[in-house]
C-alpha positions in Angstrom: -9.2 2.6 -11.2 -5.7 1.6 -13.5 -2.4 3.0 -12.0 -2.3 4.6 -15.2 -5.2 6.9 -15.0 -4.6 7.5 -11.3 -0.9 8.7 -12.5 -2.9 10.7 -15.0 -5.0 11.9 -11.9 -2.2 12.6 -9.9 -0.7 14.8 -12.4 -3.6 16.5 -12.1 -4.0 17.0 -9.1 -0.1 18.2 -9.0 -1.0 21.2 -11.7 -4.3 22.3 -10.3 -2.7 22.4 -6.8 0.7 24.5 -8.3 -1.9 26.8 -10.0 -3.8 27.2 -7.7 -1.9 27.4 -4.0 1.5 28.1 -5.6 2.1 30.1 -8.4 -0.4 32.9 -6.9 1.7 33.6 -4.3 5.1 33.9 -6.5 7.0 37.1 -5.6 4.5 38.1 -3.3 5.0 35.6 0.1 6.4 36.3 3.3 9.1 34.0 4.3 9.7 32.4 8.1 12.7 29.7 9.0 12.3 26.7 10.7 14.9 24.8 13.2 16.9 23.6 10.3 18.0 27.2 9.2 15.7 26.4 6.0 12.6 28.8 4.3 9.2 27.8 4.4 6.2 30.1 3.4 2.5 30.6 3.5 2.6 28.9 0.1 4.5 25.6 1.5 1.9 25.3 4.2 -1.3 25.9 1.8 -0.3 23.8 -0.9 0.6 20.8 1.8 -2.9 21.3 2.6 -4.7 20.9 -0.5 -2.1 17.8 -1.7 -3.6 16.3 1.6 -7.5 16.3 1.0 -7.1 15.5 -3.0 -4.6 12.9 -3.1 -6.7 11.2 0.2 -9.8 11.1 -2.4 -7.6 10.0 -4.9 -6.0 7.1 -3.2 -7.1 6.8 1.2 -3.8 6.6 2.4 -2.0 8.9 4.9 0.5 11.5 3.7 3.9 13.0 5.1 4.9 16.2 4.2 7.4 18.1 4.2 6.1 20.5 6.3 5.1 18.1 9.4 7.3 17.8 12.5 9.7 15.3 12.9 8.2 12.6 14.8 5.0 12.8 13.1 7.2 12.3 9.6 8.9 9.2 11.5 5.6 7.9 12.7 3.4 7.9 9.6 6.7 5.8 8.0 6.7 3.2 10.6 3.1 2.5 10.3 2.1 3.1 6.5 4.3 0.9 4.8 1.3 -0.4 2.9 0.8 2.8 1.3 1.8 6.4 2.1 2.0 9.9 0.4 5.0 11.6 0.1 5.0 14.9 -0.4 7.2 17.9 -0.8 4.9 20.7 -1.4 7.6 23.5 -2.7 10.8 22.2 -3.7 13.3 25.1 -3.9 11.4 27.4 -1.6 14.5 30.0 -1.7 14.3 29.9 -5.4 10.9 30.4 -5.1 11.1 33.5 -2.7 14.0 34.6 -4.7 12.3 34.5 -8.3 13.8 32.3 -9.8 11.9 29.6 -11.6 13.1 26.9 -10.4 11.1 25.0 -7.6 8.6 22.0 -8.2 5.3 20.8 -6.5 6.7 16.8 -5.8 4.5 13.7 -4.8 5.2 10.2 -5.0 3.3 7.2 -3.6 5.0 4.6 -1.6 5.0 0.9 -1.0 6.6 -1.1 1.4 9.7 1.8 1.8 9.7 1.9 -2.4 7.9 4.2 -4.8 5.8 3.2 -7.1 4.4 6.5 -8.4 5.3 9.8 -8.5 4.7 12.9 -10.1 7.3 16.1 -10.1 5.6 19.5 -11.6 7.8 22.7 -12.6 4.6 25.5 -12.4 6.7 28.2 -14.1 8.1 26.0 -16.6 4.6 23.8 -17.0 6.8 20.7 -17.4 5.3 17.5 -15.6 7.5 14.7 -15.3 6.0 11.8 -13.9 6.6 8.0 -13.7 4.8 4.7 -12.5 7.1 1.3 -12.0 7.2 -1.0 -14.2 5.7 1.3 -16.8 8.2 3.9 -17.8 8.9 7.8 -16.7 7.6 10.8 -19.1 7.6 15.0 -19.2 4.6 16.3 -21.0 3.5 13.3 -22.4 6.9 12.2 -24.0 8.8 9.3 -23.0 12.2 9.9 -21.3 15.0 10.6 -21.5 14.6 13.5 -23.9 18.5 13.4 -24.7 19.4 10.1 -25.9 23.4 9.1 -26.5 26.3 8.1 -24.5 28.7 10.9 -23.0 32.5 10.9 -22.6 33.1 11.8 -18.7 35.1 14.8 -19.6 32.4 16.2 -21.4 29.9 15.5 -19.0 27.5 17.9 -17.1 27.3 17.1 -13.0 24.5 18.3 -10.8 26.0 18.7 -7.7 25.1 20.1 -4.1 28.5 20.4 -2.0 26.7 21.8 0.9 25.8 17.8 2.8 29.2 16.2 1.0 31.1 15.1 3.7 35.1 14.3 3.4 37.2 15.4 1.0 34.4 15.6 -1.8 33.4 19.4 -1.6 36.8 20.7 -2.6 37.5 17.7 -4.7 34.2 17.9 -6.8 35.2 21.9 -7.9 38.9 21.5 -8.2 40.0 18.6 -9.7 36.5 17.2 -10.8 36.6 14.3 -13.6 33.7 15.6 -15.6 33.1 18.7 -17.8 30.8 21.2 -16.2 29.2 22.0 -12.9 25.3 23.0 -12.4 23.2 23.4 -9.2 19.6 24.4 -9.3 18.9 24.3 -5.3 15.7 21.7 -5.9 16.6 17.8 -5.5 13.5 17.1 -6.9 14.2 18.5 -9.9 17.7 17.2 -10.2 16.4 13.7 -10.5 14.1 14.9 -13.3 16.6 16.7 -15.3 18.6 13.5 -14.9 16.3 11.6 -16.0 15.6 14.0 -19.2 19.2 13.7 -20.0 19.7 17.5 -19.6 22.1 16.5 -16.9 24.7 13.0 -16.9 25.7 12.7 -13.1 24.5 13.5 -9.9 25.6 14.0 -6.9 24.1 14.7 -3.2 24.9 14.3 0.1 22.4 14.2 2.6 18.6 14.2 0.5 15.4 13.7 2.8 12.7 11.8 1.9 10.4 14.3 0.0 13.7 14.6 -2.3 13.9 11.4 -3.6 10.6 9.9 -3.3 9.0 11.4 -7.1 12.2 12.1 -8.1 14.3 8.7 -7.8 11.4 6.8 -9.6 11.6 8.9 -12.4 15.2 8.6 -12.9 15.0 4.5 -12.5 12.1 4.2 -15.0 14.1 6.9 -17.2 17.1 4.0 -17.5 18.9 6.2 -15.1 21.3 4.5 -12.3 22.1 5.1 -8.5 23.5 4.3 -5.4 24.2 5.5 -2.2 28.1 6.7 -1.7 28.7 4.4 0.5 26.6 1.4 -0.6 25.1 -0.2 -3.5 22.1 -1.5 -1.9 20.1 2.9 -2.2 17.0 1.9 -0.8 18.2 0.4 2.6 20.5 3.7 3.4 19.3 6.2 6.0 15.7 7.4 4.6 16.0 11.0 6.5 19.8 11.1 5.0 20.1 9.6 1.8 23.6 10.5 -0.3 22.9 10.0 -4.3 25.7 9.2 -6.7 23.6 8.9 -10.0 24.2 9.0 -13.7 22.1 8.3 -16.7 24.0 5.5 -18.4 25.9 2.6 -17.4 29.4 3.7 -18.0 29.3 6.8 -16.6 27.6 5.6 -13.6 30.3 2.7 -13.1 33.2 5.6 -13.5 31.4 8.3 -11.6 30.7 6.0 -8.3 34.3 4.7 -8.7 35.7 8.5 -8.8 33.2 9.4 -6.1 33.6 6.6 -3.6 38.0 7.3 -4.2 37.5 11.1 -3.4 35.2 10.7 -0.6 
């Protein structure tokens, strides 16, 4: 089968799974906490489910999830660098618990510790942004970004989470930040893709897990989007359970964001 109908499959698969496992039980799920402090539900554990068995018929490789324990998630790594799932199966489960629409079903396919495919679906929105290397990234059938332009850095918008930011970055980012405004949508996942849309300029995270970046960093990269870790230029050889993200979607903010970042940090 061509990558480009199994992308098409996979953003099918993505939908039907949202529809089906997800979206029934919004506003009406019971809600547990695992060691981390974080929410999971019925929902995350259902929909983890089904991604398994379709995206196994769809491709035979193993998948990680989310919702896995750690040593299995470190295990299936080590040994499926050929080809593995990735899998988030509720990004933004407090915003989903909470009502608020955004939270994203996320898969991505990787290679050798990169991603080659990936797919991020928004159920309440029924935007599905998706990507395959080499071929471009698109929402909905158009090609990214939606926003096309260059930004000044003063007037640019940041999505930022200052919860994982280490240093003196969390009270620099708020008080004495270089660009315009300030968003955070509590969904990594979907951070990427609205960077990638150009509904956002920079980005900035701390401390992203695998499942975070996986869908969501491909998308960005085939979008014309640029990144690095904050403390190295070399993104795909930092700590894969502890990734930090200093993103932007065109070259000269992304030269004068990393340089603020990396001075504040």
């Amino acid at each position: 089968m061509p990558d480009l109908e199994k992308l098409d499959r996979l953003c099918a698969i993505a939908r039907r799974v949202a529809h089906e496992e997800v979206m029934p039980r919004f506003l009406s799920v019971r809600t547990e906490r695992k060691q981390d402090g974080s929410l999971f539900t019925e929902a995350d554990l259902a929909t983890q489910l089904a991604l398994a068995r379709l995206l196994y018929e769809l491709e035979p490789f193993p998948m990680l999830g989310e919702e896995m324990e750690e040593d299995r998630q470190q295990k299936l790594w080590d040994e499926n660098m050929s080809g593995l799932w990735v899998v988030d199966p509720i990004d933004g489960t407090t915003n989903f618990v909470h009502g608020l629409p955004h939270f994203a079903v996320s898969i991505a396919l990787m290679r050798c510790g990169r991603p080659v495919m990936g797919v991020v679906y928004l159920p309440v929105m029924d935007e599905c942004f998706y990507a395959l290397s080499g071929y471009g990234a698109w929402m909905n059938g158009t090609r990214l970004p939606l926003v096309q332009g260059d930004t000044q850095m003063a007037e640019a918008v940041a999505i930022v989470e200052p919860k994982w930011l280490s240093g003196r970055l969390p009270s620099r980012v708020t008080t004495v930040p270089p660009f315009g405004s300030l968003r955070n949508f509590g969904a990594s996942t979907i951070d990427w893709c609205y960077l990638a849309a150009g509904r956002v300029d920079l980005m900035l995270h701390g401390a992203q897990k695998l499942w975070d970046y996986a869908a969501g960093a491909l998308i960005a990269e085939e979008a014309g989007c640029l990144y690095a870790a904050l403390t190295s230029d070399d993104y795909w050889h930092h700590h894969i359970w502890a990734r930090s993200v200093v993103a932007a979607r065109t070259p000269s903010l992304f030269r004068a964001w990393k340089t603020w970042a990396r001075a504040n940090h």
